[in-house]
C-alpha positions in Angstrom: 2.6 -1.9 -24.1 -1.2 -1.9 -24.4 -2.2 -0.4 -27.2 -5.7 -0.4 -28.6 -6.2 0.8 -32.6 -9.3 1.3 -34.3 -10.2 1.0 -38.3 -9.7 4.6 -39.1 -6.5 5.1 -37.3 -7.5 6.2 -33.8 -4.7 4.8 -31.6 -4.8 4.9 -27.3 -1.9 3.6 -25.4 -3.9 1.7 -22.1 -0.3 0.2 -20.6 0.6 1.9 -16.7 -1.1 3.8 -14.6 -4.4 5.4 -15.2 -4.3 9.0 -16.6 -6.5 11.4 -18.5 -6.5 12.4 -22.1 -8.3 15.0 -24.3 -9.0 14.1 -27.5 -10.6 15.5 -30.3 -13.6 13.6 -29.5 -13.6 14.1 -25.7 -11.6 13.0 -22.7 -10.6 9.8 -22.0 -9.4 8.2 -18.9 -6.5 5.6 -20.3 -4.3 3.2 -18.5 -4.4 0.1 -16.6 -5.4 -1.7 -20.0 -9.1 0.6 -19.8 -10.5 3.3 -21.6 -13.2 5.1 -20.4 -14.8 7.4 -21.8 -15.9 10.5 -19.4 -17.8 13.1 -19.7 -15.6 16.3 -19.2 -12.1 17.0 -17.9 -13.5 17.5 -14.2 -15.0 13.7 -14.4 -12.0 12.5 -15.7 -10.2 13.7 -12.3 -13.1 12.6 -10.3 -12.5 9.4 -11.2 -8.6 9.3 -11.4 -9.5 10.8 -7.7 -11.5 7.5 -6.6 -9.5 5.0 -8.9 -5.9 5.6 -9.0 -3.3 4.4 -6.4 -2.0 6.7 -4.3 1.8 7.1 -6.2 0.5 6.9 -9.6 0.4 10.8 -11.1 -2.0 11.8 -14.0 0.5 13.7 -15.5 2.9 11.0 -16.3 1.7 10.8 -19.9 1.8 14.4 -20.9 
């Protein structure tokens, strides 16, 4: 597992498939050992939309 920790405790898992994530600071698009940072949750499925292969599901980290 991928997992990327900062100082004050802020923890994202970036192993599997790419999938989106709210957060208290924003939403997230996580996986694929990445983590980008997008605007709002209709960006985050724009770019699952263009990015992701075509059996991965967003949901599998919910």
């Amino acid at each position: 597992m991928a997992t990327l920790r900062f100082l004050e405790g802020e923890e994202f898992d970036l192993s599997g498939f790419l999938w989106k994530e709210h957060r208290i600071d924003g939403w997230y698009v996580l996986g694929e050992n990445r983590m980008i940072p997008v605007k709002d949750e209709q960006a985050a499925d724009e770019y699952l939309k263009e990015h992701s292969q075509p059996s991965a599901s967003e949901d599998s980290h919910q």
